[in-house]
N, C-alpha and C positions, 0 to 999 in steps of 0.2 A: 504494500500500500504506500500511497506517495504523501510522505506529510509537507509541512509545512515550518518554519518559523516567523513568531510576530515578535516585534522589538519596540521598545518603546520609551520615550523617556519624558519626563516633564518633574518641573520645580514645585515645588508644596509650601507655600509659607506656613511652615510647623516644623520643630525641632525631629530628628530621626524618632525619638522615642515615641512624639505622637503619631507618628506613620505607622510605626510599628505595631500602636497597641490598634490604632485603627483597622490593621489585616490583622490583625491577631485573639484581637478580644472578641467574644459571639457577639456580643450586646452593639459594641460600637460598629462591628464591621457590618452589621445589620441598616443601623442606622446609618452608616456611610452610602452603601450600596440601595437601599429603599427593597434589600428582601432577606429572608430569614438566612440563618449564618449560625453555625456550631463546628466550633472551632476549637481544638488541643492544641495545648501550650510544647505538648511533648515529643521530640524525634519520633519517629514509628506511630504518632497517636492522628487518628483521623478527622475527617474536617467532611463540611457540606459548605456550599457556598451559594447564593441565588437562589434560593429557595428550594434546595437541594439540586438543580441542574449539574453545579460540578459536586465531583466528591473524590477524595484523594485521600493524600497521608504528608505527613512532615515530614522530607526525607534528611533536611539537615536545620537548624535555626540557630541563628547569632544575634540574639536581643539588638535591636535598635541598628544593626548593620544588615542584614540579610536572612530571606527567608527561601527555602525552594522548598518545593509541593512535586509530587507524582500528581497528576490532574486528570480526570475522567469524566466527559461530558455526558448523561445520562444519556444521548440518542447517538455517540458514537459506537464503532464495532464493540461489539466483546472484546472483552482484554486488551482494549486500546489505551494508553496513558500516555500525555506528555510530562515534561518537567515545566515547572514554570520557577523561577527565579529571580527575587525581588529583591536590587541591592539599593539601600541607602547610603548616602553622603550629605554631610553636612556641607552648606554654603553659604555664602553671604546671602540672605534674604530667605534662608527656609532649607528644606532636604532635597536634591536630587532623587529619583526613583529611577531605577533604570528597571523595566520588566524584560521578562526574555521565556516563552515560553514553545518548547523545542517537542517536534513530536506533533503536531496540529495534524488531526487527519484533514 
């Protein structure tokens, strides 16, 4: 199967740490996103995102610098997963996000 990658990047006036709790926390990424979000703080621990649409697992997390996900859209193939990887940087006027999510069918 032929995937894809999407990339992406944009400046967030907010410190890394509120980026981070914003993808990371159920409640807020909820409220960020405008749909339901349960979310593991832990390596290995699983997640829904969009109103369950995606759902994955944390395959590695560095508080307030970087997160990446296994990610699986509910109407792709079977045992389809990309990685998605979300790194933070601090800047003059807020965080950098760079997204990178590898595997897109």
């Amino acid at each position: 199967m032929k995937t894809k990658i999407i990339r992406q990047s944009v400046t967030i006036k907010a410190t890394p740490r509120e980026v981070y709790e914003a993808l990371m926390d159920s409640r807020k990424h909820s409220k960020f996103t405008g749909a339901s979000a349960r979310m593991s703080r832990k390596i290995g621990g699983k997640f829904t995102a969009f109103g369950s649409y995606i759902q994955g697992m944390n395959v590695d997390l560095v508080p307030n610098k970087r997160i990446v996900q296994a990610w699986r859209g509910s109407d792709w193939p079977k045992g389809q997963y990309s990685v998605a990887t979300f790194s933070l940087k601090r800047m003059k006027g807020g965080t950098r996000l760079v997204f990178t999510q590898m595997g897109v069918p």
